[in-house]
C-alpha positions as CSV (number, residue, x, y, z in Angstrom):
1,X,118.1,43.7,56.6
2,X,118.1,39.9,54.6
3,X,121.0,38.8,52.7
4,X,118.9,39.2,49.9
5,X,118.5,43.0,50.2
6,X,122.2,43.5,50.1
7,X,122.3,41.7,47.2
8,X,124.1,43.2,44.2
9,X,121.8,44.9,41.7
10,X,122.5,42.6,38.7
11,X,121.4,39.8,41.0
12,X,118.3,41.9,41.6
13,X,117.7,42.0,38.2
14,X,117.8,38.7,37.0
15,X,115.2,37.7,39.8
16,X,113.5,40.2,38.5
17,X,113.9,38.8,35.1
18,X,113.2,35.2,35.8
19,X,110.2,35.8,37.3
20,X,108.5,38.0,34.2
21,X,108.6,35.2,32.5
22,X,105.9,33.1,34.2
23,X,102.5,33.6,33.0
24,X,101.2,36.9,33.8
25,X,98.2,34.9,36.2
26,X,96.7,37.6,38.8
27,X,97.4,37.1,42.3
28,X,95.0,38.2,45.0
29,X,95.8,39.7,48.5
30,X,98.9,42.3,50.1
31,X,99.1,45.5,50.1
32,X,99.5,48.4,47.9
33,X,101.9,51.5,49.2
34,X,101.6,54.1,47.0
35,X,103.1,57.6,47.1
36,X,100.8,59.2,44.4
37,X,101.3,62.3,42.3
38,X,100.0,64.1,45.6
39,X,102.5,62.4,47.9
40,X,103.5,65.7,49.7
41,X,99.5,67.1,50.1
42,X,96.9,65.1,52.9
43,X,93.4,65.1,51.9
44,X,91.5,68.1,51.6
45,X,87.5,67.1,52.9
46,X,85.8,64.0,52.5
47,X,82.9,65.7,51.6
48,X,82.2,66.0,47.9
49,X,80.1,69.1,48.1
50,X,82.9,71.0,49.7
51,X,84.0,71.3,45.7
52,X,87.7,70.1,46.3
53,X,90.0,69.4,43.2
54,X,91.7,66.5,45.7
55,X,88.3,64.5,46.2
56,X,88.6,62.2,43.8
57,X,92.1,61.3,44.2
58,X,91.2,60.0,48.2
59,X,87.9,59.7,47.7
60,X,87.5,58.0,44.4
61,X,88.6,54.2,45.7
62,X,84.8,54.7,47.5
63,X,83.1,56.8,45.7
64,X,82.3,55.6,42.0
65,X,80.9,57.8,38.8
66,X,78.7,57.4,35.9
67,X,82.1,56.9,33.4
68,X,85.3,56.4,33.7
69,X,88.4,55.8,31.6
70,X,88.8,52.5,29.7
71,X,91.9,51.0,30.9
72,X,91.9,48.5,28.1
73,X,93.1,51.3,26.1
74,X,96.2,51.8,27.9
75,X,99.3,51.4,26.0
76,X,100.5,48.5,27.6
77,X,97.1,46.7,26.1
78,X,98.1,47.9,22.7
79,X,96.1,51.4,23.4
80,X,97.5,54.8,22.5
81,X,96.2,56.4,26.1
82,X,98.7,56.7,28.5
83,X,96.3,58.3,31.0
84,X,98.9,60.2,32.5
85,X,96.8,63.9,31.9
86,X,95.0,64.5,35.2
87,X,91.8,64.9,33.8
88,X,91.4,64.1,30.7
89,X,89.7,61.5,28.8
90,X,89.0,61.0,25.2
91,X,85.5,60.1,23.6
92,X,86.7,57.3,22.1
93,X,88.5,56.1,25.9
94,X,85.7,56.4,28.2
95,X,82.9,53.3,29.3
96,X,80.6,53.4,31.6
97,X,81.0,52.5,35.1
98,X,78.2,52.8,37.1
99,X,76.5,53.7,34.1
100,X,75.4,50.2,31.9
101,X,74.9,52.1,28.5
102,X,73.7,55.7,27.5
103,X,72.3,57.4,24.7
104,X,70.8,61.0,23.2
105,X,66.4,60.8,23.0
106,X,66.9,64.1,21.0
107,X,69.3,66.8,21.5
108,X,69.3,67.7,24.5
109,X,67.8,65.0,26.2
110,X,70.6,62.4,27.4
111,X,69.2,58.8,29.5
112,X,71.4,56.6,31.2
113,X,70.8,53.3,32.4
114,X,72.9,51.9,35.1
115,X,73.8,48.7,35.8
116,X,71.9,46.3,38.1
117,X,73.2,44.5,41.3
118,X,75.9,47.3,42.1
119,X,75.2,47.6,45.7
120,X,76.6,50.0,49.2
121,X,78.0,47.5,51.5
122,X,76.4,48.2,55.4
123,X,78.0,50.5,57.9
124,X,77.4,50.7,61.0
125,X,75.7,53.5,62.3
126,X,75.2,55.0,58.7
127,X,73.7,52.9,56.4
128,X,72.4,49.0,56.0
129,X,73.5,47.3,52.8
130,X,71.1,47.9,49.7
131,X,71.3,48.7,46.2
132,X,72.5,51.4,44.4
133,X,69.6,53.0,42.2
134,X,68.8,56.2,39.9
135,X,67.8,58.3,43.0
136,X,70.9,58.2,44.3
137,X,72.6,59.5,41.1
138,X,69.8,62.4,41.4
139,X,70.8,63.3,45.5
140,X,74.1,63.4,43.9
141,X,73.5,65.8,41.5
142,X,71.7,67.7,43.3
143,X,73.8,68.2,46.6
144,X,76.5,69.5,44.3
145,X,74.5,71.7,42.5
146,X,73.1,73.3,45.5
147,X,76.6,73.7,47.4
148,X,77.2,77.5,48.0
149,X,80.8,76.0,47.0
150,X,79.8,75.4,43.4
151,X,82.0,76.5,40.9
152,X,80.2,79.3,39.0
153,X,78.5,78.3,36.0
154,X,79.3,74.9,36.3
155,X,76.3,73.1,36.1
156,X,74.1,75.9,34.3
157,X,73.9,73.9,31.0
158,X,71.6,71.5,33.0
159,X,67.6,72.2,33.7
160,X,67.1,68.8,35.5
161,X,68.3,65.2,36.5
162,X,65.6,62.9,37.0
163,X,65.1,59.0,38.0
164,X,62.4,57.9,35.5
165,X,62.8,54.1,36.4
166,X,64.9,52.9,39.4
167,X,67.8,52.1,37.2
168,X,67.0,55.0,34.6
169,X,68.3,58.1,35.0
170,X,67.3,61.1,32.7
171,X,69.3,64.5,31.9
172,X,67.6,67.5,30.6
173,X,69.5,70.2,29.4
174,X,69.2,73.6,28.8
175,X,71.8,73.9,25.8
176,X,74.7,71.5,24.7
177,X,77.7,71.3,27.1
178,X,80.7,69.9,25.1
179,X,81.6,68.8,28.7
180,X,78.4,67.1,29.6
181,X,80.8,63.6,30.1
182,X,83.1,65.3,32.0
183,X,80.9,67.8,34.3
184,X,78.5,65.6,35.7
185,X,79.9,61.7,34.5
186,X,84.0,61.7,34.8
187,X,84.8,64.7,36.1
188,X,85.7,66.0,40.0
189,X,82.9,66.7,40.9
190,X,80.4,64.2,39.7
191,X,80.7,61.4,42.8
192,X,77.7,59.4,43.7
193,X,77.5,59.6,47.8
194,X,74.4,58.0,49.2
195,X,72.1,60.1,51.2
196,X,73.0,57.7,54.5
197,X,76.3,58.9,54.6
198,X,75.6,62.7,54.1
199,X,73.0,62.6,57.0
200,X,75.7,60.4,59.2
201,X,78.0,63.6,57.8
202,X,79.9,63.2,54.9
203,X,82.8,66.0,56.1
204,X,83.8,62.6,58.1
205,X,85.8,59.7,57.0
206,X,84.6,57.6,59.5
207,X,81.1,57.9,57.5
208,X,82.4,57.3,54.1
209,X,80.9,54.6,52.3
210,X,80.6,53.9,48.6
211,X,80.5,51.4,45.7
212,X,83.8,51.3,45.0
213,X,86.1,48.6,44.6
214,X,88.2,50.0,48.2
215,X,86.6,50.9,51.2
216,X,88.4,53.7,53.4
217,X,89.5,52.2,56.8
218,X,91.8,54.8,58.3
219,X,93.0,58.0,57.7
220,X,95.5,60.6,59.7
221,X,96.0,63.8,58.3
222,X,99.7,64.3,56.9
223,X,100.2,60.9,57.2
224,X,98.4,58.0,55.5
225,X,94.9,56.9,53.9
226,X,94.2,53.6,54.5
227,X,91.8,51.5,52.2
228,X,90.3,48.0,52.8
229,X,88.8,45.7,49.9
230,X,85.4,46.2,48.9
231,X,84.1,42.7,49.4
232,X,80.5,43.6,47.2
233,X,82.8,44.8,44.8
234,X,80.9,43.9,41.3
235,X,83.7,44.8,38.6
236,X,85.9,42.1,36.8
237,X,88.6,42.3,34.7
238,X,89.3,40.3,31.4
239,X,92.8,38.6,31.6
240,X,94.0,36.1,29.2
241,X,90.2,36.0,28.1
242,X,89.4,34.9,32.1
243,X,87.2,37.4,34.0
244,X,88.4,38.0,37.1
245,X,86.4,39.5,40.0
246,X,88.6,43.1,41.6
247,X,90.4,44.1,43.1
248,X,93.4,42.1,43.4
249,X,94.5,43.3,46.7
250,X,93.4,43.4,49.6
251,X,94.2,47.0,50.5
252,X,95.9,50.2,49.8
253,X,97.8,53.0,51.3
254,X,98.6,56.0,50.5
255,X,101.6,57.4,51.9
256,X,101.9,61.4,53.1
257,X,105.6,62.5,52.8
258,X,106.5,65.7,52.1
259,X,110.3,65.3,52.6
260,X,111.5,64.5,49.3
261,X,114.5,62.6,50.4
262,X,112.2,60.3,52.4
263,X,109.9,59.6,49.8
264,X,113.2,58.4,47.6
265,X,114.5,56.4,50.9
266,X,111.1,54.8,50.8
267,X,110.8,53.9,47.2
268,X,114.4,52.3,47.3
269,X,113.6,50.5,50.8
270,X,110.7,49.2,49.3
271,X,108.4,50.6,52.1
272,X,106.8,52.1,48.9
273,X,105.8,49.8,46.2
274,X,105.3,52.8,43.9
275,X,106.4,56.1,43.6
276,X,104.6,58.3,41.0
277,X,106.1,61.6,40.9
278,X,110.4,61.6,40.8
279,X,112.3,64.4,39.6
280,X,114.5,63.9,37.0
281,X,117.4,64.9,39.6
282,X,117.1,61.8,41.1
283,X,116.1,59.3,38.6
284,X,120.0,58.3,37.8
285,X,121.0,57.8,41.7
286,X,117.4,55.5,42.2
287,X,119.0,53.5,38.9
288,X,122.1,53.0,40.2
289,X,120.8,51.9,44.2
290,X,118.1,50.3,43.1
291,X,118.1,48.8,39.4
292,X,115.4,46.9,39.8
293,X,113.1,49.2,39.8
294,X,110.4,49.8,36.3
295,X,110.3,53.1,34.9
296,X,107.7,55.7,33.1
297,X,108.0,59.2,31.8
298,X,105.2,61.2,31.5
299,X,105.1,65.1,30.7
300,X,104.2,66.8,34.8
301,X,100.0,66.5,34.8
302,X,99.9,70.0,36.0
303,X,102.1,73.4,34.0
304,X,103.7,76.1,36.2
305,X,103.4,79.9,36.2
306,X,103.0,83.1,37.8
307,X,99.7,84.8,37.3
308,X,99.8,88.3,37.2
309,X,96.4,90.2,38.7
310,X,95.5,92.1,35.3
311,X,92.8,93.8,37.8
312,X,95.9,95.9,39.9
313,X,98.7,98.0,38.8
314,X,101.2,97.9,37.3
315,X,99.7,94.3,35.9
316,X,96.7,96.3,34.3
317,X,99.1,97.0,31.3
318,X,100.2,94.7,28.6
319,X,103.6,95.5,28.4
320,X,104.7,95.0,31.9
321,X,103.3,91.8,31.6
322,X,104.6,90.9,28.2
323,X,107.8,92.5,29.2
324,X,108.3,89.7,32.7
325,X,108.0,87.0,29.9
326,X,110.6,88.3,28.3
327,X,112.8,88.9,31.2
328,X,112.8,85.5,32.0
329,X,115.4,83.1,29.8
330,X,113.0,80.0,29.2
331,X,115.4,78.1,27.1
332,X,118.1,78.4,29.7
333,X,115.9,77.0,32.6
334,X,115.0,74.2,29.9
335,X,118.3,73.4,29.8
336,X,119.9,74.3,32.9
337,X,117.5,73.9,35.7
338,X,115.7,70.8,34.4
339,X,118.5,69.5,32.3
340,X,116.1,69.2,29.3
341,X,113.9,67.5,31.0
342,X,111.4,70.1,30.0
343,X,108.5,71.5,27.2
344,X,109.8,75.2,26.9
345,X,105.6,75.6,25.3
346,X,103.2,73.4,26.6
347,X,100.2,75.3,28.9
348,X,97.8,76.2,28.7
349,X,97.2,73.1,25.7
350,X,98.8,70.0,27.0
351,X,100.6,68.3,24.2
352,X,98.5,65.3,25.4
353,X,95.8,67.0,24.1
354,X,95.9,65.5,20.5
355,X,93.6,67.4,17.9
356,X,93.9,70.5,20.4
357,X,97.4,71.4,21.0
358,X,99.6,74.1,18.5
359,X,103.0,73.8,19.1
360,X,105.1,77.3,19.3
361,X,106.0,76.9,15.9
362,X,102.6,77.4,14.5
363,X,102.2,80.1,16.5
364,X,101.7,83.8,15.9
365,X,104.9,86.6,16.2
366,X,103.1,88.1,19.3
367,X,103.4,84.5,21.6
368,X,106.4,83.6,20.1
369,X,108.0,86.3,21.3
370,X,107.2,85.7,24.9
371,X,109.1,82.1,25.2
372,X,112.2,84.5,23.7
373,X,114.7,86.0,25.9
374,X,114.8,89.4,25.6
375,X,116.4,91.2,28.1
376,X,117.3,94.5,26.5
377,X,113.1,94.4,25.3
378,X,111.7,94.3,28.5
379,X,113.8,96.9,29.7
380,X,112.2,99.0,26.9
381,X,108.7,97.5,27.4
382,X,108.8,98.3,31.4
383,X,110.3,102.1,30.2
384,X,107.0,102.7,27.7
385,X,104.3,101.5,31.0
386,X,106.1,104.0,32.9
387,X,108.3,101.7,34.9
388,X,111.9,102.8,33.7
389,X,113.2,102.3,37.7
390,X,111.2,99.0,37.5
391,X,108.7,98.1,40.6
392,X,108.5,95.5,43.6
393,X,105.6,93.5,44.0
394,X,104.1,90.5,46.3
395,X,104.3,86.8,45.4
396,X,102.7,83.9,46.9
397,X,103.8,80.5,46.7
398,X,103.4,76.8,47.9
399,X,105.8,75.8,50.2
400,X,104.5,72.5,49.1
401,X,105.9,72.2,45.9
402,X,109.7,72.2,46.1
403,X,109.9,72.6,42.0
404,X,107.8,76.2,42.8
405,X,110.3,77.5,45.7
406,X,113.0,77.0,43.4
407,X,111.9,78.3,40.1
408,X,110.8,81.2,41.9
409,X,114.0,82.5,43.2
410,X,115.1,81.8,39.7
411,X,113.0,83.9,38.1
412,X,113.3,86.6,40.9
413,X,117.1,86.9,39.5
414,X,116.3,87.2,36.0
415,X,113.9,89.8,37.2
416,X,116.2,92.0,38.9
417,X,118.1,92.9,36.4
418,X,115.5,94.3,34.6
419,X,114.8,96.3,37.8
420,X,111.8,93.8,38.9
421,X,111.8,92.8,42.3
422,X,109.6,90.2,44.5
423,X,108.6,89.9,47.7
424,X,108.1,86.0,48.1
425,X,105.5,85.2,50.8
426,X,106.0,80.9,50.9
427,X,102.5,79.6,52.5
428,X,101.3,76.6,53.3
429,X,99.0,74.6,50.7
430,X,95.5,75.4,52.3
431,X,96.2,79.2,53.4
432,X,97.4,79.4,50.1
433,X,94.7,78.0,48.1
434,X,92.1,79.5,49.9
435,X,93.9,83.1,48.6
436,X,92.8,82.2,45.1
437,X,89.5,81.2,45.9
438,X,88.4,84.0,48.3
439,X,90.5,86.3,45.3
440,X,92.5,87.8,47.8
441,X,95.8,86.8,45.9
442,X,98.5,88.8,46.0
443,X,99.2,90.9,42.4
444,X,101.9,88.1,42.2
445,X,100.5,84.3,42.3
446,X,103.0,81.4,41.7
447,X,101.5,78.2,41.1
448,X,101.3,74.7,39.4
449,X,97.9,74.1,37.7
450,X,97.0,71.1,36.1
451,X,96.1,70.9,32.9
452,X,92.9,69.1,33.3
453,X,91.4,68.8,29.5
454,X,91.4,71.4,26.6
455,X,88.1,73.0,27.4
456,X,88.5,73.0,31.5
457,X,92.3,74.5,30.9
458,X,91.0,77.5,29.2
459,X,87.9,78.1,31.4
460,X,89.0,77.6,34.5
461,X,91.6,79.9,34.4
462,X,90.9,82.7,31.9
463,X,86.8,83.1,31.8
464,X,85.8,85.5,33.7
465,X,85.0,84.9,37.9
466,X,85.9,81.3,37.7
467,X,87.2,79.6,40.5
468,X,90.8,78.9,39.7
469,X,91.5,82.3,37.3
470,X,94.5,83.6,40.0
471,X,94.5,86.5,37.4
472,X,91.3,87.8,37.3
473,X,91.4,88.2,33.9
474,X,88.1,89.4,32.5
475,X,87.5,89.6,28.9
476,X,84.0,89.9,27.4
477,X,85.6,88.6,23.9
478,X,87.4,85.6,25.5
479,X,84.0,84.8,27.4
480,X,82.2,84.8,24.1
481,X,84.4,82.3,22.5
482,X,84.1,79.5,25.7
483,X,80.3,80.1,25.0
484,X,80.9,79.2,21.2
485,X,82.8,76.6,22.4
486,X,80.9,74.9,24.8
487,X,78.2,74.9,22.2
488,X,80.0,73.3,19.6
489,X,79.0,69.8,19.0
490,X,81.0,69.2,16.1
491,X,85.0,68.3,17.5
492,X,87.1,69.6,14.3
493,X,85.2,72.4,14.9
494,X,85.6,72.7,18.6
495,X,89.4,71.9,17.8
496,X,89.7,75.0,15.3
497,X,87.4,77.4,17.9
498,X,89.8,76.1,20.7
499,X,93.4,76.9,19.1
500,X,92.4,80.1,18.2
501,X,91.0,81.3,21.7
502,X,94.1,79.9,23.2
503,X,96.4,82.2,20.7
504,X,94.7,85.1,22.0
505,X,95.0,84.3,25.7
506,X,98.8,83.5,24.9
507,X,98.9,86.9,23.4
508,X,97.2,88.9,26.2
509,X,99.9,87.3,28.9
510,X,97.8,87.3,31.7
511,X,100.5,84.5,33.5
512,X,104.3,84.4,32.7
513,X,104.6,81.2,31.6
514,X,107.2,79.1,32.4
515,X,108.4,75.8,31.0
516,X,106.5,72.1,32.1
517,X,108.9,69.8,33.4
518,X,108.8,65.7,33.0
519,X,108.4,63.5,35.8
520,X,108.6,59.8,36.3
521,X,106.9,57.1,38.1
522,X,108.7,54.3,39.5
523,X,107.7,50.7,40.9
524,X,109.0,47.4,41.9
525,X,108.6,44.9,39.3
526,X,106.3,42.9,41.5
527,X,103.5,45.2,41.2
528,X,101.8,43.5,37.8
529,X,99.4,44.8,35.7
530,X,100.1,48.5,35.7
531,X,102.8,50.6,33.4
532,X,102.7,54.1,35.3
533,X,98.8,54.8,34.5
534,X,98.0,58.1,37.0
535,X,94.4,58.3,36.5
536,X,90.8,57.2,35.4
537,X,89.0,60.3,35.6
538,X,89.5,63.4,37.1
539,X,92.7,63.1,39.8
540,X,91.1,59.6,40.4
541,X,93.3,56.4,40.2
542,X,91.1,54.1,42.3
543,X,90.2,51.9,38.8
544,X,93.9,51.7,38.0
545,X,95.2,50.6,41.8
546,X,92.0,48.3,41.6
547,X,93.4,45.8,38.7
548,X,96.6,45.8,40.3
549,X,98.4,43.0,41.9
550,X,101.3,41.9,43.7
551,X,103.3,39.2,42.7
552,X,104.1,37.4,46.0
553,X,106.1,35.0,44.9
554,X,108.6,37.8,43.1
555,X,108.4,40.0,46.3
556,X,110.1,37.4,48.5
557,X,112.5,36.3,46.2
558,X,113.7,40.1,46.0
559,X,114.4,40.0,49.7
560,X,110.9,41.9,50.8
């Protein structure tokens, strides 16, 4: 270890300090080490059609989309967007990426033109360099709709996606999708991956190949992704009214630790340059060891709770299920366990959502009451279903998620003494995802969910047969509603249709919910341009990493 590293921390600082105030010119070259919001989860496929929800986050350096979030309307450019949700992107905060412009023939109708010149750079034994044109937005589509891994439903708003032109592609639908941006444009699933490398075999990473501003170099499972720049990279970015030609570095890491002490020894060693998910436990100890460090809050991207199989006993009945919400003291885990760090009410709306969120306040008697402690009430609840001895029933959780393993055996004491008990079954990530999507989850399903955007949150996990509803709730009524709400072109409208199907999902209890905790990202003040962004898209931080630099100069004068 340098002199310089043992430095004391005021010292630090005013390095730090001295060097913020030269101009803020970009730098090129380095590279990034990043332990992302997934730092303790390897990637799941490389292969798009596979329908993972991780895709984008490893893939998404390579693989670009027809929009993406407008980073210009960050905060730290004077925006309002923190871009901190994990998939969600305003109207008004969305431009086109590999799309040019786009626009609505007639109502149903939607043509996109996409820019000129972006081309695939050649790989060896999959593909020689050419141009990227509308036919390979069409494959795209295509494959994914086609996947027997589809998401149900997910594309039926679509008839047909056609390449009129080479640079002109055409959507025809079969009835408004509010979600039409999202679904096929911003969302997870919407990557465009050239034919070359699906016939090479896309399930590889040695095969991947894309337009995007990194190219994927190396990648060992549990360990590291490793990403090279994109040298036919075509996207700029404005500074100090100069365009400058991305990315900035010349590569990018991403670091797989799932011990959360060594992902804290590697932030403060500086072996990561950022760190985007700390718990608030050990945000004053980082402070203290390493002050130099740059700070952002952000509300978790994803809520936690257990869902409770409404198609199995005892789960079947409202009351048990109203009554394990009010077994569980909400405000004292607020308080205690995350040391009000916390939203007590805050799923399945993110209060991110603006125009879209109620808070508990405005809501009715019936939801209020489950975010109330109320021993003595569940008691009484669990004696009305039958249940006056109480009942034992089977959890699953992600050993991945240390948050999960602890909130659990929290909620399994405040469950006892109501007579509740749990058999916790702790599983790996991919066992236990693939228990929600095969829908052989136990009665008992602990998880953390992300929020994704207003419409997404309440389909995925409430309408019926979806994908990620770990409750298997089923309501024709419910159903009906996401329909008029998918159809809904007018957004106050949407907005009113929306907070009223979420009051009666609240009310029905299908999960216990359980307070969303805060989170911060950290980073060494030579990492410029960037303010604790998390994502462009769907789980998908490639444009954010890609306008980052590294200020040298700053990094050697810190001693690293």
């Amino acid at each position: 270890m340098t002199p310089l590293r043992t430095i004391a921390g005021l010292a630090w600082l005013a390095a730090g300090a001295a060097f913020a105030q030269a101009p803020a010119k970009p730098q090129y070259g380095g590279t990034l080490n990043v332990g992302t919001v997934y730092v303790t989860r390897t990637a799941l496929s490389w292969d798009g059609a596979d329908w993972n929800w991780k895709f984008n986050h490893d893939a998404g350096q390579m693989y670009e989309q027809l929009f993406a979030a407008d980073l210009s309307k960050a905060q730290r450019n004077g925006g309002k967007q923190a871009f901190a949700a994990d998939a969600w992107v305003p109207a008004e905060a969305m431009r086109g990426e590999l799309a040019e412009s786009w626009s609505w023939t007639d109502p149903l109708t939607l043509t996109v033109k996409l820019r000129k010149g972006i081309r695939f750079p050649a790989k060896e034994g999959v593909m020689a360099e050419r141009e990227l044109v509308a036919e390979d937005v069409v494959y795209s589509y295509n494959r994914q709709d086609k996947s027997p891994k589809k998401i149900p439903t997910y594309f039926d708003h679509i008839a047909a996606v056609e390449a009129t032109d080479r640079h002109t592609v055409v959507f025809r639908f079969k009835s408004f999708n509010a979600e039409w941006d999202y679904r096929w444009g911003w969302g997870y699933y919407s990557s465009v991956v050239p034919r070359e490398v699906v016939e090479a075999g896309a399930g590889d990473w040695r095969k991947a190949n894309g337009t995007g501003p990194f190219l994927l170099s190396n990648f060992v499972a549990g360990n590291a992704n490793t990403y090279v720049k994109n040298p036919l990279y075509w996207d700029k970015e404005t500074i100090g009214g100069q365009a400058y030609q991305l990315p900035f570095v010349d590569g990018i890491t991403y670091r797989t630790i799932k011990d959360e002490s060594s992902q804290l020894t590697a932030l403060r060693t500086a072996r990561l340059d950022i760190l985007e998910t700390i718990r608030w436990t050990s945000v004053d100890e980082l402070k203290k060891n390493a002050p130099a460090l740059k700070w952002k809050r952000f509300l978790a991207t994803s809520a936690n709770y257990l869902a409770m199989r409404v198609d199995q006993k005892p789960f079947d009945d409202i009351r048990v299920r109203r009554a394990l919400n009010m077994a569980v003291n909400k405000q004292e885990v607020v308080k205690q366990f995350y040391g009000g760090n916390a939203e007590l009410f805050s799923f399945p709306m993110s209060p991110a959502f603006e125009g879209y969120y109620e808070p508990l306040s405005a809501m009715p008697p019936e939801v209020k009451q489950l975010f109330t402690y109320d021993a003595e009430g569940a008691k009484k609840l669990l004696a009305e279903a039958g249940h006056a001895k109480g009942f034992s029933f089977k959890v699953q959780v992600c050993a991945c998620e240390p948050n999960s393993m602890e909130l659990l055996q929290l909620i399994a004491g405040y469950l006892q003494k109501v007579n509740v008990r749990m058999e916790i079954q702790s599983m790996e990530y991919a066992p236990f995802l693939s228990a929600m999507t095969s829908k052989t989850n136990a009665p008992g399903y602990y998880m953390s969910n992300g929020f994704t955007n207003p419409t997404t949150s309440l389909r995925k996990n409430f309408l019926t047969g979806q994908t990620w509803n770990a409750a298997q709730w089923a309501d024709p009524k419910f159903d009906a509603q996401m329909e008029a709400i998918y159809a809904e072109r007018d957004e106050p409208a949407r907005q009113a249709k929306i907070k009223q199907a979420t009051r009666d999902i609240l009310a029905g209890a299908p999960y216990l919910f359980m307070p969303t905790p805060y989170y911060y990202a950290a980073w060494w003040p030579w990492v410029k341009n960037y303010d604790g962004e998390l994502f462009a898209g769907a789980a998908r931080p490639g444009p954010i990493y890609a306008r980052m630099w590294i200020d040298q100069d700053l990094k050697k004068k810190m001693g690293f």
